[in-house]
C-alpha positions as CSV (number, residue, x, y, z in Angstrom):
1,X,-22.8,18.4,-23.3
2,X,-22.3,18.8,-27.1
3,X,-20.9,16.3,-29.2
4,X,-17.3,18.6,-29.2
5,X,-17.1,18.4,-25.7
6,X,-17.6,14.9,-25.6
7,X,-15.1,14.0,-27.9
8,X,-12.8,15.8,-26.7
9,X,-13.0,14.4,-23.1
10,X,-13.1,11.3,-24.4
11,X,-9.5,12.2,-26.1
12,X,-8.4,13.2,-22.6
13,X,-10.1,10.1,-21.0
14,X,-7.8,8.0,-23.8
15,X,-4.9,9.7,-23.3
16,X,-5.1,9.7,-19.4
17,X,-5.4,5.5,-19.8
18,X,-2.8,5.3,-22.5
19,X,0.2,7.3,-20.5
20,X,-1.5,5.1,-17.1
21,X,-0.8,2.1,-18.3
22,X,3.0,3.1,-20.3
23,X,3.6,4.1,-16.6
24,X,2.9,0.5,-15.7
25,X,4.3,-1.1,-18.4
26,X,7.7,0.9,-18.1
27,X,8.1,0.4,-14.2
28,X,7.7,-3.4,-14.5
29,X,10.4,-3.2,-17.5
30,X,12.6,-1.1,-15.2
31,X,11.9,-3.5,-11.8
32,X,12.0,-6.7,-13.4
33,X,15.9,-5.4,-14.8
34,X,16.6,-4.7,-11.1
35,X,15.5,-7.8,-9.9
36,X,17.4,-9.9,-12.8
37,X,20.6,-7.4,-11.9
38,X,20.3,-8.5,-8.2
39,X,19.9,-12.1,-9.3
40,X,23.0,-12.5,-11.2
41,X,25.6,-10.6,-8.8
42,X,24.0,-12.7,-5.9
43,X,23.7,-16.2,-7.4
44,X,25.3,-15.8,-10.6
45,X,21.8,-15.7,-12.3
46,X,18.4,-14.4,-12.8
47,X,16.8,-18.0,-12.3
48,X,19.3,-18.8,-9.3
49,X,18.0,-15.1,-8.0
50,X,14.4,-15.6,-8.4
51,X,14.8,-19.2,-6.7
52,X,16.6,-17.4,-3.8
53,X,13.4,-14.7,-3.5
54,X,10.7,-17.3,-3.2
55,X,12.8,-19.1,-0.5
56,X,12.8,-16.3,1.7
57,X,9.9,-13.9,3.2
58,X,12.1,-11.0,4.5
59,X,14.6,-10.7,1.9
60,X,12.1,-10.8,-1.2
61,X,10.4,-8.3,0.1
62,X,13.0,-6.3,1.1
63,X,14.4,-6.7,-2.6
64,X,11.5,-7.2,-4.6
65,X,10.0,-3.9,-2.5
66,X,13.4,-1.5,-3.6
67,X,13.6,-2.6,-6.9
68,X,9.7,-2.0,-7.5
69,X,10.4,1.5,-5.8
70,X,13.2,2.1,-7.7
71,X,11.9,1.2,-11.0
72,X,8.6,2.9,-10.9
73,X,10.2,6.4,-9.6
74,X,12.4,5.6,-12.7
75,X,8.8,5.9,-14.5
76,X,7.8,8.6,-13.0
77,X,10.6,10.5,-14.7
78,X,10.8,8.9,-17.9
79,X,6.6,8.6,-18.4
80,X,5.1,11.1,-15.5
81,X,7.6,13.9,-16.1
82,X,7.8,13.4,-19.9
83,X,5.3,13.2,-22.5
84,X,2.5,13.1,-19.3
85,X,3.8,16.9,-18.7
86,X,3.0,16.1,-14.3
87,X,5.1,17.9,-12.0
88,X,6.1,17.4,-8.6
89,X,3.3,19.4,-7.5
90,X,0.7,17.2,-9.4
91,X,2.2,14.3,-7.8
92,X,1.7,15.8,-4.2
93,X,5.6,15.3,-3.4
94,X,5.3,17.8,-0.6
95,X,8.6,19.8,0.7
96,X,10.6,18.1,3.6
97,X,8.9,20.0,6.5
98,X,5.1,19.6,5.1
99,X,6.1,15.8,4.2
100,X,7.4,14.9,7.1
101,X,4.1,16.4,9.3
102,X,2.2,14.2,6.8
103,X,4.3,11.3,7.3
104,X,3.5,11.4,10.9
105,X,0.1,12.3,10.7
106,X,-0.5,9.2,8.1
107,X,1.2,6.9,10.9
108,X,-1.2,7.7,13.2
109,X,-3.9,7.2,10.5
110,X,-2.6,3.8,9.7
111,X,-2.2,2.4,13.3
112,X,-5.4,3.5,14.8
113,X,-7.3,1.4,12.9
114,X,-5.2,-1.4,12.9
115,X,-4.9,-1.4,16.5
116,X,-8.4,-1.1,17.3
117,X,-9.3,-3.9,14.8
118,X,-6.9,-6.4,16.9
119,X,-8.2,-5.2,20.0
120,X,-11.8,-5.8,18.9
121,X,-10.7,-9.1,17.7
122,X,-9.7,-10.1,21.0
123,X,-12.5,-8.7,22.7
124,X,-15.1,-10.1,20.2
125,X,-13.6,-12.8,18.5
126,X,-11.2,-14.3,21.3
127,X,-8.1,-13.6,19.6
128,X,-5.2,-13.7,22.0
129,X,-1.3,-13.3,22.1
130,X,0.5,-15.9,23.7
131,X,4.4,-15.8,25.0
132,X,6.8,-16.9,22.4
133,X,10.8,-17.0,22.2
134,X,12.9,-14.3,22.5
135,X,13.2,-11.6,24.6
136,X,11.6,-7.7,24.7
137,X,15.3,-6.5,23.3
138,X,14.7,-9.1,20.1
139,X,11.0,-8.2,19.9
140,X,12.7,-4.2,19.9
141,X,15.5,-5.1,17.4
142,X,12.9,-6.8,14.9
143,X,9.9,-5.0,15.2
144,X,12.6,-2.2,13.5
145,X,13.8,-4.4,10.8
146,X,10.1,-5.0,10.0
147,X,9.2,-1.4,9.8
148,X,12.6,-1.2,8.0
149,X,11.7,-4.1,5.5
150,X,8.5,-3.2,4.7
151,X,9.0,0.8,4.1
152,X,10.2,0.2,0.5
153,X,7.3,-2.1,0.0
154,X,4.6,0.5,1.1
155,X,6.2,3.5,-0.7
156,X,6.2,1.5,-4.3
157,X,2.9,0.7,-3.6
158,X,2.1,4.8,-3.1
159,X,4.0,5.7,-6.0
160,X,2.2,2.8,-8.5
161,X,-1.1,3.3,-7.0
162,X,-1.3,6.8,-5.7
163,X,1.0,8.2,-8.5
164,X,0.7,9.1,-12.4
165,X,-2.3,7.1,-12.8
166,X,-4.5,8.3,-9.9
167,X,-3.4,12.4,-10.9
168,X,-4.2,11.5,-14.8
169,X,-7.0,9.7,-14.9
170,X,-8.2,12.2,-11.6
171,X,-8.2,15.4,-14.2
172,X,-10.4,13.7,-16.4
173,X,-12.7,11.7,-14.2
174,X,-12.5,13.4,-11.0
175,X,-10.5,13.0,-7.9
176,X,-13.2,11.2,-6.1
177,X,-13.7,8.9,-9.2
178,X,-10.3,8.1,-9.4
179,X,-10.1,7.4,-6.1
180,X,-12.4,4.7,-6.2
181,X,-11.2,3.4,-9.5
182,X,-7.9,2.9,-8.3
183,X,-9.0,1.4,-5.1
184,X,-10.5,-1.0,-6.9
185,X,-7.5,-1.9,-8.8
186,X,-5.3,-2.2,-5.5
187,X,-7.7,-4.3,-4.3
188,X,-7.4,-6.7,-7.4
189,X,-3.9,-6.6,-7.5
190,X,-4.0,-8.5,-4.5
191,X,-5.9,-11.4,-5.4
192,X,-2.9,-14.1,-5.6
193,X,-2.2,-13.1,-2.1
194,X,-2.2,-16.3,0.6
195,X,-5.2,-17.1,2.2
196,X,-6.9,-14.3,0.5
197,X,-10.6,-14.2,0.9
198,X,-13.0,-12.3,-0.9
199,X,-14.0,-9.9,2.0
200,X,-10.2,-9.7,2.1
201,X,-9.9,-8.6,-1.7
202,X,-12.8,-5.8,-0.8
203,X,-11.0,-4.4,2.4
204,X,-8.0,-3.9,0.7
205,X,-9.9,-1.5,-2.0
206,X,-11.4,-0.2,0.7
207,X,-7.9,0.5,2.1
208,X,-6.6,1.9,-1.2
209,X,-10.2,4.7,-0.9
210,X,-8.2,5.2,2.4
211,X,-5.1,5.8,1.2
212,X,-6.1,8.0,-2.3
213,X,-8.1,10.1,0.5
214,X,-4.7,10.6,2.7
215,X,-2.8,11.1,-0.7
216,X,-4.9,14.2,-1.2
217,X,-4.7,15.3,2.7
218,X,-2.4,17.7,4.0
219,X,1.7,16.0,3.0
220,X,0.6,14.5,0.0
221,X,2.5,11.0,-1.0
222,X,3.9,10.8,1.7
223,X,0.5,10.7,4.6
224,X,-0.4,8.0,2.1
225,X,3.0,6.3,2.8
226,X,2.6,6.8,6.4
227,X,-0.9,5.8,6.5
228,X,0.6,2.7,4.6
229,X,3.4,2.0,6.6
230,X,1.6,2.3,10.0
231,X,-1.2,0.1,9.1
232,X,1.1,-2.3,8.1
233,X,4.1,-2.3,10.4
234,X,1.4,-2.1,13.2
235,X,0.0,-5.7,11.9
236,X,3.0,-7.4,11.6
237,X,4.7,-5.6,15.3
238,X,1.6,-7.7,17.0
239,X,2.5,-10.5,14.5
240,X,-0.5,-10.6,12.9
241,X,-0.8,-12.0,9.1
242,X,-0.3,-8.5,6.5
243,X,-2.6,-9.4,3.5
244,X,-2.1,-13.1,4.5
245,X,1.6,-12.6,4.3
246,X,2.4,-13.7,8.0
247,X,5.9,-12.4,9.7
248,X,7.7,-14.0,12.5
249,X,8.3,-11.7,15.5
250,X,9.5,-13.0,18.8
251,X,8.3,-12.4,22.1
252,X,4.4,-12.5,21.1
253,X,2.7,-15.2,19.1
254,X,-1.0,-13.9,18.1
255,X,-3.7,-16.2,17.0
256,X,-6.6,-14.7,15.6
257,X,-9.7,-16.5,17.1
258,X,-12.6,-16.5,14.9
259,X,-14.8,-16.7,13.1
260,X,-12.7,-15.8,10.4
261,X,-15.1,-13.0,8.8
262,X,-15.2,-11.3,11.6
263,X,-11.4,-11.5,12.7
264,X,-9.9,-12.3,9.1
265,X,-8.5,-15.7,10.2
266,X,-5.2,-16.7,8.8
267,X,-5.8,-13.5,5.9
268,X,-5.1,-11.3,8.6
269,X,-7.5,-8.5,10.2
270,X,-7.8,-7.6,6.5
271,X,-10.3,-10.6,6.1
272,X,-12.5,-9.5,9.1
273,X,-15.3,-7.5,9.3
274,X,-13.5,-5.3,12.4
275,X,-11.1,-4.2,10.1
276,X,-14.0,-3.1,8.1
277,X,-15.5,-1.1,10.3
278,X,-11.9,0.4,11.4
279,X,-11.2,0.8,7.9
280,X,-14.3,2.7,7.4
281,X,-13.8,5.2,10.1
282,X,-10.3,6.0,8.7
283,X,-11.6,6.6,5.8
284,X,-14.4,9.4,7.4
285,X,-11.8,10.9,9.1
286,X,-9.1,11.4,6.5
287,X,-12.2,12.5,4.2
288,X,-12.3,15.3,6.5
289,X,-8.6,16.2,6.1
290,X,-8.8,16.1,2.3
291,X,-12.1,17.9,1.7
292,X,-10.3,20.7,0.1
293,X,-8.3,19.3,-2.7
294,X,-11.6,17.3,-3.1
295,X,-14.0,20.1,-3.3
């Protein structure tokens, strides 16, 4: 490669970083104003509102999950559609009938392997649900407000992750690069999480490989919101710890036997070696679905 050519992909390689990280910068501007909006017409103000999140599990991340969605679809347009020059195309925002087909297909990606890494656990690692209180109609009503509560959650996590950065810094590095890159990043930006573990940390970029393969599948965005959303709502429906974030679901009241790095513990199946191995045959299989926007 001549000296020309380098520079000038190392121009695009700058560029593709710079608008990346405006994107970032500009959606945390535009969620944190959500979130301090929301804070003063519920308590009167932004401190009385972020006192009021931390108190409660399912209405932080109900709130914390729109306005993050909100505000970074706000950078899309004002970053992604601006001076980046992406397109809805670029961004894989597929038409209703070819997003919705990928939507369901990416559910089924995400709860296979989150079902089979429970059911391993309990035939390998003596995990077990036991009867809680409530009834099947609660179980019914809340497993929906879960799925509910955490759509918004999963989706800003597409759009941040599997958005402007991963298509910019994919045109200069490579989709498959990128892939990994961001991954890696996802994985990171879960480090603070609760009982996080370092296996933990490195399923979840393993995870985002997952989930930047379904983003280039068939459906785009939203397979990888699917995916998302079905791993995740399939976790907390069998009450088991999301990313160490546990939920309380009536009716069924999992423990996760052990050891913990093979079951993830009190991390969740994230932490565990199953969900490894789940994880990893997910991936192979939605490799195979994207192998053409990959080639």
């Amino acid at each position: 490669m001549t000296g020309p050519d380098l520079r000038s992909r190392f121009r695009a390689a700058l560029r593709a970083v710079g608008w990346s990280l405006a994107f970032v910068l500009v959606g945390f501007l535009f969620t944190t104003l959500l979130v301090s909006l929301w804070g003063l017409l519920v308590e009167g103000s932004v401190q009385g509102g972020l006192a009021r999140l931390r108190a409660s599990g399912v209405e932080s991340a109900l709130v914390q999950g729109s306005a993050s969605l909100t505000g970074f679809l706000a950078a899309t347009w004002v970053v992604g559609f601006g001076p980046a020059g992406l397109r809805r195309a670029d961004l894989r925002w597929a038409p209703p009938r070819e997003g919705i087909r990928g939507f369901l297909v990416g559910l089924l990606l995400g709860i296979a392997p989150a079902a089979l890494a429970l059911g391993a656990s309990v035939l390998l690692g003596g995990a077990v649900w036991l009867r809680d209180d409530g009834s099947l109609a609660d179980y019914a009503v809340r497993v929906g407000l879960t799925a509910l509560v955490l759509a918004p959650a999963a989706l800003s996590e597409e759009v941040i992750f599997r958005g402007v950065p991963l298509v910019l810094l994919g045109r200069v590095l490579g989709r498959i690069t990128a892939v990994v890159a961001i991954a890696a990043l996802f994985g990171v930006a879960h480090l603070f999480n609760p009982q996080v573990t370092p296996l933990g940390v490195g399923n979840i970029a393993l995870a985002g490989v997952f989930l930047g393969l379904a983003f280039y599948a068939p459906g785009g965005v939203w397979t990888a919101f699917g995916a998302h959303l079905g791993w995740n709502a399939t976790l907390a429906a069998l009450d088991a710890p999301v990313s160490g974030l546990p939920f309380d679901i009536p009716y069924l009241d999992y423990h996760p036997g052990g050891p913990a790095w093979l079951t993830g513990g009190a991390f969740g199946p994230e932490g565990g070696v199953l969900a490894t191995l789940t994880i990893t045959a997910a991936v192979l299989v939605t490799a195979r679905l994207a192998r053409k926007e990959l080639a």
